[in-house]
DOMAR-573122 format. One record per residue (C-alpha): x, y, z; residue number from 0. Coordinates in steps of 0.05 Angstrom, whole numbers, plus 5000, padded with zeros to 4 digits. Layout:
KELUM    x    y    z resi
KELUM    X    Y    Z  NUM
...
This chain:
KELUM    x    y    z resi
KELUM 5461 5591 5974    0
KELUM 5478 5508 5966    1
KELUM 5405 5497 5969    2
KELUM 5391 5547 5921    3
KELUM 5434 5518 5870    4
KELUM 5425 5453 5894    5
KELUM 5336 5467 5863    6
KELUM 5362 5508 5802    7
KELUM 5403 5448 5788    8
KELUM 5330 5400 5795    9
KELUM 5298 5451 5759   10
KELUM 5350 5453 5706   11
KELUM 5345 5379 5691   12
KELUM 5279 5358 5704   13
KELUM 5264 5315 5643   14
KELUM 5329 5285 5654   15
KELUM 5301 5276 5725   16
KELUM 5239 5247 5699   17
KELUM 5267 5194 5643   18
KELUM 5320 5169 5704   19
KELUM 5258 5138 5737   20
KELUM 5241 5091 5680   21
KELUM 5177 5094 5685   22
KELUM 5120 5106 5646   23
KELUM 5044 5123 5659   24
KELUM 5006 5113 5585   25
KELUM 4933 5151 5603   26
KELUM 4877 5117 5557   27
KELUM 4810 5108 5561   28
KELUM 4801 5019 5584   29
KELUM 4732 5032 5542   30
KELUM 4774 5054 5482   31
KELUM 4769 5010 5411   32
KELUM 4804 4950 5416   33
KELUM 4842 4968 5358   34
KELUM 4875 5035 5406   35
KELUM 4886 4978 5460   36
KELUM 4919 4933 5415   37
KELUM 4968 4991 5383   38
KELUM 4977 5017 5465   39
KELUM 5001 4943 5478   40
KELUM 5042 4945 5412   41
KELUM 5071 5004 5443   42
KELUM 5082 4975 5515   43
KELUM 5110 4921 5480   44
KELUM 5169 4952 5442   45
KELUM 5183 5009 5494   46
KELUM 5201 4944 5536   47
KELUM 5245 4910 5482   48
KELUM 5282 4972 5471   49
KELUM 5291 4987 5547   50
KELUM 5275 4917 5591   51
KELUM 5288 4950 5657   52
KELUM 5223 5007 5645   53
KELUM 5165 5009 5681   54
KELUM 5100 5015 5646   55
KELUM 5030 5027 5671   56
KELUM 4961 5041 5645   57
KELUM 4910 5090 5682   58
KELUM 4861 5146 5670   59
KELUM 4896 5196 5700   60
KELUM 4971 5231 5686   61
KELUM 5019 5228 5744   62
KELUM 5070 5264 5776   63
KELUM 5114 5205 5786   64
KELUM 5122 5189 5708   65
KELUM 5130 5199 5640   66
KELUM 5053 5212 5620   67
KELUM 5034 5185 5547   68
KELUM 4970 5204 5540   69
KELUM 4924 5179 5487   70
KELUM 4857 5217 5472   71
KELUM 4812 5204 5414   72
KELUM 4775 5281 5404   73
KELUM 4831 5322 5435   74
KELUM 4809 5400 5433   75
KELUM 4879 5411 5399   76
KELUM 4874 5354 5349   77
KELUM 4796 5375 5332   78
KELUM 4824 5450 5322   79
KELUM 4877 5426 5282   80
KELUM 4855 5369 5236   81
KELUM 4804 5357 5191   82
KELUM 4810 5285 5169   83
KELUM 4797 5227 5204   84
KELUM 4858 5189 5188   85
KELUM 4905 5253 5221   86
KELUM 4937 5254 5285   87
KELUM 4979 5305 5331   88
KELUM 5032 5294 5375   89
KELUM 5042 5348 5412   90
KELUM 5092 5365 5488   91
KELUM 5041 5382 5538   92
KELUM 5099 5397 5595   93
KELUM 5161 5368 5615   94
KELUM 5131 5307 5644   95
KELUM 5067 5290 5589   96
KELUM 5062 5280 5517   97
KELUM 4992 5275 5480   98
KELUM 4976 5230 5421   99
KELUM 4913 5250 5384  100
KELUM 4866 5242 5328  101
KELUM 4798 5264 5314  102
KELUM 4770 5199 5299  103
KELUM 4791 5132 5333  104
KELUM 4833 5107 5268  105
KELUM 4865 5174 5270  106
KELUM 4888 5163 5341  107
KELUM 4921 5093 5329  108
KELUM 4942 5125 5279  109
KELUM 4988 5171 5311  110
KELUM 5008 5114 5364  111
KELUM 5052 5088 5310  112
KELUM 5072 5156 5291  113
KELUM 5095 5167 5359  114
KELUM 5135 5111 5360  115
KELUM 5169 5123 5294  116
KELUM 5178 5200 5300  117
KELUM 5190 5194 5369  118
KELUM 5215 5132 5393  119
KELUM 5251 5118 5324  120
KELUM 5220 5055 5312  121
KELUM 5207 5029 5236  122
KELUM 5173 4974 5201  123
KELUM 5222 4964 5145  124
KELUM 5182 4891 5126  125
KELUM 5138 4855 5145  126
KELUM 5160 4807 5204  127
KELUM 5204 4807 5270  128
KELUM 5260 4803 5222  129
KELUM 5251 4869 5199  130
KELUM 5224 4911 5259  131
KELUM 5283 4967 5268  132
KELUM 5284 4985 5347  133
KELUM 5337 5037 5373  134
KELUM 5388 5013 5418  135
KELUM 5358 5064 5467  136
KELUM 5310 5107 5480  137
KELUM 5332 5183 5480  138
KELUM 5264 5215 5492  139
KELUM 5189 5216 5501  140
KELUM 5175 5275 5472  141
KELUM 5171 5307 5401  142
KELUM 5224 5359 5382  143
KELUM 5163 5400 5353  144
KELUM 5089 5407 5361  145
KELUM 5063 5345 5304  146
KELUM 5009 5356 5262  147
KELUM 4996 5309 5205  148
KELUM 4940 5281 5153  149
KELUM 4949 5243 5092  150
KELUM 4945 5275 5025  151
KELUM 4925 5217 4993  152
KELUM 4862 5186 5032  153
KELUM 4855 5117 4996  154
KELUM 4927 5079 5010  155
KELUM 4915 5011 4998  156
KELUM 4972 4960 4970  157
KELUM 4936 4895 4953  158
KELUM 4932 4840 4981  159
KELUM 4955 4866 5042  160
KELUM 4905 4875 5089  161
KELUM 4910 4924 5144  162
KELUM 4849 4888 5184  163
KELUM 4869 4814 5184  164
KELUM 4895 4800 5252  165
KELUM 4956 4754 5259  166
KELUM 4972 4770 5188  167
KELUM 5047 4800 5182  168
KELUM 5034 4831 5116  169
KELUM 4968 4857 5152  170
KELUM 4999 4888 5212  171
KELUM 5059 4918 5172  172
KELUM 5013 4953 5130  173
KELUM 4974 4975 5191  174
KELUM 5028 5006 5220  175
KELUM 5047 5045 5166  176
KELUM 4984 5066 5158  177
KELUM 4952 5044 5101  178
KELUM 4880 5041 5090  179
KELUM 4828 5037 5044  180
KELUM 4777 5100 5048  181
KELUM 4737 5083 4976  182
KELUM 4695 5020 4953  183
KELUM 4712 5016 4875  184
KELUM 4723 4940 4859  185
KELUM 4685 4892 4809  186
KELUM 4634 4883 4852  187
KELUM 4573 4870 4794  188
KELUM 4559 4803 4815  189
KELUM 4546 4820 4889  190
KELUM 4500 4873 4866  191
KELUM 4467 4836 4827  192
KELUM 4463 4761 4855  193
KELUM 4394 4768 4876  194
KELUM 4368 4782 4812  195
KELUM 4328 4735 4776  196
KELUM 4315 4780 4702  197
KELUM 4350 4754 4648  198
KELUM 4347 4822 4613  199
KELUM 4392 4851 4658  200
KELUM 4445 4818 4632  201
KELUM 4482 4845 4573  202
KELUM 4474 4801 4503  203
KELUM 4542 4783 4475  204
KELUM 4545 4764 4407  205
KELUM 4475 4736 4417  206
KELUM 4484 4700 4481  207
KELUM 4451 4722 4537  208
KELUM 4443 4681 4603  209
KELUM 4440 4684 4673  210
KELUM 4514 4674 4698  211
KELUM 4537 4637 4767  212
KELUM 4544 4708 4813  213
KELUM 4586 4659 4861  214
KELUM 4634 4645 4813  215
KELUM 4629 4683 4747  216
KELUM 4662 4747 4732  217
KELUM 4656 4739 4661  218
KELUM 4593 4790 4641  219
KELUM 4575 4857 4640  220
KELUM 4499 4882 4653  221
KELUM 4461 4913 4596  222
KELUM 4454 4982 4632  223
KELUM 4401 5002 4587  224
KELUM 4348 4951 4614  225
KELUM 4285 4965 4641  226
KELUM 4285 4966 4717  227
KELUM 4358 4964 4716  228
KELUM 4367 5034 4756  229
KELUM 4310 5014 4795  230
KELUM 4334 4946 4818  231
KELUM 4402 4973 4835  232
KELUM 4380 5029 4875  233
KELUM 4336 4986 4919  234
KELUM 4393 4934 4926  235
KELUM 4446 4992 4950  236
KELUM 4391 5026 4991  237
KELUM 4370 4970 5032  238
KELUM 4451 4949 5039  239
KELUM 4464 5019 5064  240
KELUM 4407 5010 5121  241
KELUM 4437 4942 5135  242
KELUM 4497 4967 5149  243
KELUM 4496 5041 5169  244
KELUM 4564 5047 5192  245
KELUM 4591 5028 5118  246
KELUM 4608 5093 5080  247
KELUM 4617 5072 5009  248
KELUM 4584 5031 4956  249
KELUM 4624 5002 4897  250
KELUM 4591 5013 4826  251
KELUM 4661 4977 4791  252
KELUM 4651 4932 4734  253
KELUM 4659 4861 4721  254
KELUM 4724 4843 4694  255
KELUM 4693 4827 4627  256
KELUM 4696 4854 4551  257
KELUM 4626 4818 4550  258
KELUM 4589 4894 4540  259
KELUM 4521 4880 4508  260
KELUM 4533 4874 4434  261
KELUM 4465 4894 4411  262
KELUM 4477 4968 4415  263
KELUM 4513 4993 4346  264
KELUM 4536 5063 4323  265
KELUM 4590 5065 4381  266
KELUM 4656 5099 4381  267
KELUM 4720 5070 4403  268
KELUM 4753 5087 4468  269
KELUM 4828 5112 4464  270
KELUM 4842 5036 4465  271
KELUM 4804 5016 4413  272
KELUM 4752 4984 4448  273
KELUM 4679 4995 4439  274
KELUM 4656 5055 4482  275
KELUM 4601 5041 4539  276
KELUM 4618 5105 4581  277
KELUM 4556 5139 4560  278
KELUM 4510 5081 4576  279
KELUM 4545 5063 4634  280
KELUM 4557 5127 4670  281
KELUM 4493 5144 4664  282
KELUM 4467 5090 4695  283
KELUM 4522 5104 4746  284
KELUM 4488 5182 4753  285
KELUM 4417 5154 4763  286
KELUM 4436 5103 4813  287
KELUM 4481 5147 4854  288
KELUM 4426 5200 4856  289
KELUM 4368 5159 4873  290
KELUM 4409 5125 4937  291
KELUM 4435 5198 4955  292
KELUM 4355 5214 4966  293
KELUM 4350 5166 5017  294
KELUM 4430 5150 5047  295
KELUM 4457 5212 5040  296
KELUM 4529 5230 5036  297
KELUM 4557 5161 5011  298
KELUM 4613 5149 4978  299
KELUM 4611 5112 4908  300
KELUM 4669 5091 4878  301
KELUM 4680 5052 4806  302
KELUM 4738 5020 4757  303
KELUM 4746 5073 4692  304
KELUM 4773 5004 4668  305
KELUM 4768 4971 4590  306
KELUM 4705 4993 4546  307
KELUM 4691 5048 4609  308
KELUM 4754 5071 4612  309
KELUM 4740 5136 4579  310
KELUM 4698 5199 4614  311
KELUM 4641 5207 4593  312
KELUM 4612 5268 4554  313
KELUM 4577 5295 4615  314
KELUM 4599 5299 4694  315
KELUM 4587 5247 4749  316
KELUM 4551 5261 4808  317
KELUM 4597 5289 4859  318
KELUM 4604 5229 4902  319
KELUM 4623 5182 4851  320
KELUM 4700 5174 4849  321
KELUM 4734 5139 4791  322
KELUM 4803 5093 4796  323
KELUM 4842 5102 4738  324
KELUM 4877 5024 4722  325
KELUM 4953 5035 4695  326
KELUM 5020 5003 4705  327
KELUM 5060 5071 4719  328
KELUM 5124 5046 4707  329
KELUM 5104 5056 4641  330
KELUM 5128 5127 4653  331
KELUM 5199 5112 4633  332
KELUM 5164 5126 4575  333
KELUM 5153 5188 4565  334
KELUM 5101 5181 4515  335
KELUM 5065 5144 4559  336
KELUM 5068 5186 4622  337
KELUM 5038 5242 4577  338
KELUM 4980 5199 4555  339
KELUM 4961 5180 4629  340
KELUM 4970 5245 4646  341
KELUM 4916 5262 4591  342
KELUM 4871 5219 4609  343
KELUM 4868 5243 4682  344
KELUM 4855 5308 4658  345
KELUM 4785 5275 4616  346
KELUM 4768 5250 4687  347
KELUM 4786 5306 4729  348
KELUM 4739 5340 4673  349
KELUM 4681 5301 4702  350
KELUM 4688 5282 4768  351
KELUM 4706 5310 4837  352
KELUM 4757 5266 4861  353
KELUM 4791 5214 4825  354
KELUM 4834 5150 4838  355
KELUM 4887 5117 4808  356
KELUM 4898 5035 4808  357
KELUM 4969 5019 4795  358
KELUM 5013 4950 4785  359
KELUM 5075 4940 4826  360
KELUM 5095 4869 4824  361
KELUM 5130 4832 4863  362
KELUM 5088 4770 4852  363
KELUM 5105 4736 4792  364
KELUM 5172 4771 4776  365
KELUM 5240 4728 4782  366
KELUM 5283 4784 4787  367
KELUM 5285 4845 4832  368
KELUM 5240 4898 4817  369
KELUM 5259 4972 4833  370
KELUM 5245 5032 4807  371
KELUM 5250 5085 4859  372
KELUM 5256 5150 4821  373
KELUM 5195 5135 4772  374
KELUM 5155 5118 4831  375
KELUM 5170 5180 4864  376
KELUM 5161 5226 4799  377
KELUM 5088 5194 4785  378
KELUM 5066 5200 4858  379
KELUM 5085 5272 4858  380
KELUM 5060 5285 4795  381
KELUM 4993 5262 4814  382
KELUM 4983 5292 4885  383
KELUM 5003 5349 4847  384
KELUM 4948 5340 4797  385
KELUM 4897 5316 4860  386
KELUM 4892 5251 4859  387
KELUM 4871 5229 4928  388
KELUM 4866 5160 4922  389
KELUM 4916 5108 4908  390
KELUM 4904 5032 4901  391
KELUM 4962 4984 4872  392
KELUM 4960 4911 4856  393
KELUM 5029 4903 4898  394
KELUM 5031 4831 4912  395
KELUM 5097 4832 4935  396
KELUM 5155 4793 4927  397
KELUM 5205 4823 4993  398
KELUM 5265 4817 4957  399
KELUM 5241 4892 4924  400
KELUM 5268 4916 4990  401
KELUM 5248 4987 5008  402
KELUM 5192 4988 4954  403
KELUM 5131 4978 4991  404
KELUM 5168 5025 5051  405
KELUM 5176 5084 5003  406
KELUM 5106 5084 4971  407
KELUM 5068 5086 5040  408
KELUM 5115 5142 5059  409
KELUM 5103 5183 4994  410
KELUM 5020 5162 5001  411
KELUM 5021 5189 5065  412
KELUM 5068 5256 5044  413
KELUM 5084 5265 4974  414
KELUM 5136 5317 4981  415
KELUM 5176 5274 5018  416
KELUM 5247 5273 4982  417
KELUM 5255 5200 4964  418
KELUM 5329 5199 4967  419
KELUM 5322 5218 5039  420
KELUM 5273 5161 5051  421
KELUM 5306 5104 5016  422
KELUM 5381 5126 5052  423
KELUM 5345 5121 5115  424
KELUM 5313 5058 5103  425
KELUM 5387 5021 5080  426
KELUM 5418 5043 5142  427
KELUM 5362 5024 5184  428
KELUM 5355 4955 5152  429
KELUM 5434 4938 5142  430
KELUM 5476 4988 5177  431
KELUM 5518 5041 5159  432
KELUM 5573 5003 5140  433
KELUM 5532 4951 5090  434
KELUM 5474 5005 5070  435
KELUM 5520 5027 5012  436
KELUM 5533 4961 4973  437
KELUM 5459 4946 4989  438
KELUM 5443 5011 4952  439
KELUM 5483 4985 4895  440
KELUM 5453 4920 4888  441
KELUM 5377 4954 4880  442
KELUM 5417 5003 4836  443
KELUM 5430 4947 4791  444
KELUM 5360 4932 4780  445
KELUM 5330 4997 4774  446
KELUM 5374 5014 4716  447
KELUM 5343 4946 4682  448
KELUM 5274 4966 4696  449
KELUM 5275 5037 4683  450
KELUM 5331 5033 4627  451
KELUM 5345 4972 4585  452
KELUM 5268 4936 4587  453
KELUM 5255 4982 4543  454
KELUM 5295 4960 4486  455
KELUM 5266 4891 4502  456
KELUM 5215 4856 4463  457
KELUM 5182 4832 4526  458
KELUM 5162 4919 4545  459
KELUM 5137 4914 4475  460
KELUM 5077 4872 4496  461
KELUM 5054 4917 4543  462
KELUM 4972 4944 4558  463
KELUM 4944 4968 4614  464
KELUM 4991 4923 4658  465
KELUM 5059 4881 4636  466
KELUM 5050 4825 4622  467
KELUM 5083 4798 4700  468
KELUM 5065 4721 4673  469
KELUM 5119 4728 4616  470
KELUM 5178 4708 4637  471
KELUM 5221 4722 4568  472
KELUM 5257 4780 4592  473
KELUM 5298 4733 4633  474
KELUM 5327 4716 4566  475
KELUM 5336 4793 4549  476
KELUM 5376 4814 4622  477
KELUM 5454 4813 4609  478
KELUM 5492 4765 4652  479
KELUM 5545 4813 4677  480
KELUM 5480 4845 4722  481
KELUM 5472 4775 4768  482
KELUM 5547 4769 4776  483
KELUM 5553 4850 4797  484
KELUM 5486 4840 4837  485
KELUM 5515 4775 4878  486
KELUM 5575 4814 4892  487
KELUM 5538 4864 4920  488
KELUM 5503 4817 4967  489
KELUM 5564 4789 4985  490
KELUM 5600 4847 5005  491
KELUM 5541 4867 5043  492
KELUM 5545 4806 5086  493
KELUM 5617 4804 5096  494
KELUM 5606 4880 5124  495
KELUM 5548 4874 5167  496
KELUM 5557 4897 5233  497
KELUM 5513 4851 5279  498
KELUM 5479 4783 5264  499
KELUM 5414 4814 5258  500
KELUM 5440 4864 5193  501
KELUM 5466 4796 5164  502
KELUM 5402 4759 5172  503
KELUM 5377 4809 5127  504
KELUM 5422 4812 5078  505
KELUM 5428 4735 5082  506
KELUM 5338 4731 5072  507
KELUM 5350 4773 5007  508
KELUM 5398 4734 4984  509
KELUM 5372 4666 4986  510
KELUM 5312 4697 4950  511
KELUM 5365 4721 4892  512
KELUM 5400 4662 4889  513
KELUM 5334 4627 4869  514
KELUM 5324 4682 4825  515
KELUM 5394 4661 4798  516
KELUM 5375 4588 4789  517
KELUM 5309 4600 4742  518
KELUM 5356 4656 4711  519
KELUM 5402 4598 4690  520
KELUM 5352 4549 4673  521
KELUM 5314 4587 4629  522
KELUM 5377 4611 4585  523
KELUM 5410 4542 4586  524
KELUM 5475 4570 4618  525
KELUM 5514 4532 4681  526
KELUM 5518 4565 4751  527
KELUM 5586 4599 4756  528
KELUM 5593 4577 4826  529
KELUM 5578 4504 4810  530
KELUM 5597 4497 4743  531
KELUM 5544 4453 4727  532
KELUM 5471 4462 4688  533
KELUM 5420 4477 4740  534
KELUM 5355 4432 4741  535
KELUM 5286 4440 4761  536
KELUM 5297 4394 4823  537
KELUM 5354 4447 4846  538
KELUM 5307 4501 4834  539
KELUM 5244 4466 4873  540
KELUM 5301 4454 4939  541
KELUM 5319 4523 4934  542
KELUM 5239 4549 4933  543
KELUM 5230 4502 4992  544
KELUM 5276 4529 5034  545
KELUM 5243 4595 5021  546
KELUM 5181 4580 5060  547
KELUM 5213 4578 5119  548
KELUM 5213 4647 5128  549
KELUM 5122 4666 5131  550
KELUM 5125 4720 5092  551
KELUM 5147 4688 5029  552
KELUM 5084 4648 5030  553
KELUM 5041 4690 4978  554
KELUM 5101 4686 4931  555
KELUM 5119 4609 4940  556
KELUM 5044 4601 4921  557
KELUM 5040 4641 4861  558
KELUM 5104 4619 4837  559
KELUM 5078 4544 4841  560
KELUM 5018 4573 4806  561
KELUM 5033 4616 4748  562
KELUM 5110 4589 4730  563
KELUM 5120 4543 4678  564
KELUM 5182 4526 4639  565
């Protein structure tokens, strides 16, 4: 009877049993990508931070002995269950192996960092060390549930970051929140065109007409109505598809010019007011597209629906052509001008199969925080609802926007994610319980300027396609009382942190803000309430210094030099 009990008991408690040997046994392929090997090491790698004393091993085989992670590109479960190549499962096999899955190899690294953030409860709040969230322990291997996911949109892409640039912290974080870019659309005339040598393929503007530098000169448009133009461009896309086989898309995207060939009269004006080209140019778009499909079949062509193109045409594009729709969508606060953009993806999604949209989210050039959770959320939803697939945003960042970037991969990967859920998560994980709520505040602060009071500014009255992020006048239009409430904020937050590595947060955002605070000051001629005193450009260049310390403020410390001027 004691021995009976004694094997129920084993029985009983067997992954208990199992996690009590620290030990793990990852299975993977040593011929696999080395992108899988590199996310397999990322994942031996934090496994052993989280829990030094484990024992980790590689082989081809599972193993009684261990904890079996088992990574598999072309599962049968994960080919049953998925259709696109950027989806992964997770999924229990028994008490003693998990397996990590996707149909394509991008799909499987994929759902390496899935494990460890759905599993493992990992997250990559920011780029950096800094901002790597680890558990203090690891409670399990396995899934709660059987994992099945894909993205809904399948173009995630938050420039400049870029997900293949190894050694780049920007790069990796976007990596591992997997981020990608699925469609070629980009100004991308003069590489299509840089071997040309005919004058008459390039658009006459107000009677001048020249061949431009293609190494250096965005500034022209072709004259799509040229002789030979179709011709030339199909031969030029044809012979780069057999070059490079593996490549699945083509960009048709226009310069970023106004220089459309002035010759032709009699044409209407887009809903900007600009001269319309659509015809002219989507038809050129059509004729290319189908001659390459003849000979490279099932390419993918993408394009900017950008300036004097920015309106459908009166007929439908070919259905591999997929257009990016340029807008700054934090435009919606205004209502008026959600409604418009949501008008003009119904034109498109009147004329093409799939369409894109190319958003602003600066960061860059901004001097003061830049939130604006809820409109982010209601525009994302809005236009997975309407099927857009493909998202593309000039995001630049500056960090000090906080969860941001964080939310927007989340809601790319899942729209009907609830965003308050998200952005809770993502203050407790980065400051702790205890500081997440007056960190909260502070962005709280700033998302009531920028969806709220900019609009009574005469700085939102400037506004296009994009704001203008290189005007810095609303600095004169923000009310005082938000830095004071906002440095409070910060302060409290510090003063609560919980462990030293909470308060180097907080203290990274800070410094940031207090810069912020300096050109704030300088640029309304007021003194620093904690100094007393007028605050001078040599203040504000020390505090920018000390800034680069930290790598990921590079991009920013180099625009700033750039594009500021007082």
């Amino acid at each position: 009877m004691k021995n009976l009990v004694n094997v129920l008991l084993f029985l009983c408690f067997l992954p208990m049993t199992v996690l009590s040997q620290q030990s793990v046994n990852i299975v993977v392929d040593p011929n696999s990508s080395t992108n899988i090997l590199g996310a397999v090491q990322e994942m031996t790698t934090i496994l052993k931070k989280i829990q030094p004393t484990l024992r980790i091993q590689r082989s081809q085989s599972t193993s009684n002995d261990n904890v079996n992670i088992v990574i598999k590109t072309g599962d049968s479960f994960a080919k049953s269950n998925l259709s696109d190549s950027d989806g992964f499962v997770i999924k229990k096999i028994d008490n003693r192996t998990v397996l990590i899955s996707g149909i394509s190899e991008i799909g499987t690294e994929f759902g390496i960092y899935g494990y460890l953030e759905d599993v493992i409860g990992v997250c990559w709040l920011m780029p950096s060390d800094l901002w790597l969230d680890l558990p203090a322990k690891i409670s399990t291997f396995f899934p709660s549930s059987v994992k099945i996911e894909q993205p809904f949109f399948l173009t995630r892409e938050l420039s400049p970051l870029d997900p293949g640039k190894k050694g780049s912290k920007m790069g990796e974080w976007a990596r591992r929140n997997k981020l990608r870019r699925r469609v070629e659309f980009h100004h991308n005339m003069n590489t299509l065109f840089q071997n040309s040598k005919n004058v008459d393929f390039i658009a006459s503007y107000k009677g001048q007409q020249a061949m431009p530098n293609f190494s250096s000169n965005g500034n022209w448009q072709p004259n799509f109505s040229a002789k030979g133009i179709t011709e030339y461009a199909s031969k030029e896309i044809i012979a780069f598809f057999r070059k490079n086989p593996t490549a699945s898309s083509y960009s048709l995207g226009i310069n970023d010019s106004y220089r459309f060939d002035t010759r032709i009269v009699g044409l209407s004006k887009t809903k900007a007011g600009l001269t319309n080209f659509s015809d002219s140019y989507y038809k050129w778009v059509n004729n290319v597209v189908n001659n390459v499909n003849k000979e490279v079949p099932n390419k993918t062509f993408g394009l900017l629906a950008y300036l004097n193109v920015g309106d459908a045409p009166s007929f439908k594009l070919a259905k591999n052509v997929v257009p990016f729709i340029p807008f700054e969508r934090l435009q919606w606060v205004d209502g008026q001008s959600a409604q418009s953009d949501l008008m003009m993806l119904k034109d498109w999604k009147d004329v093409s199969q799939e369409v894109g949209w190319y958003d602003y989210i600066y960061g860059l050039n901004y001097l003061v925080p830049r939130p604006y959770f809820k409109t982010l959320d209601n525009y994302i939803k809005r236009g997975a609802a309407n099927n857009v697939r493909h998202y593309y945003a000039e995001f630049y960042p500056n960090w000090i926007d906080g969860p941001k970037g964080w939310l927007l991969t989340k809601l790319l990967w899942d729209p009907n994610l609830p965003s308050e859920n998200l952005l809770d998560t993502w203050y407790t994980k980065a400051f702790g319980t205890r500081s997440s709520k007056s960190m909260k505040a502070f962005y709280g602060v700033w998302e009531n300027f920028w969806t709220v009071d900019v609009k009574k500014t005469a700085w939102w009255k400037k506004r296009k396609i994009w704001l203008a992020f290189s005007d810095t006048s609303y600095l004169k239009e923000i009310p005082q009382d938000n830095y004071a409430h906002s440095l409070s904020y910060l302060n409290e937050a510090l003063k609560n942190a919980e462990n030293g590595q909470y308060k180097e947060r907080i203290q990274y955002l800070k410094e940031m803000f207090d810069f912020q605070c300096l050109n704030y000051y300088y640029v309304n001629n007021i003194s620093n309430p904690i100094t007393k005193n007028k605050v001078n450009k040599n203040e504000i260049e020390n505090s920018l210094q000390k800034l680069r310390r930290y790598e990921i403020n590079d991009v920013f410390y180099r625009s700033y030099k750039k594009a500021i001027k007082y």
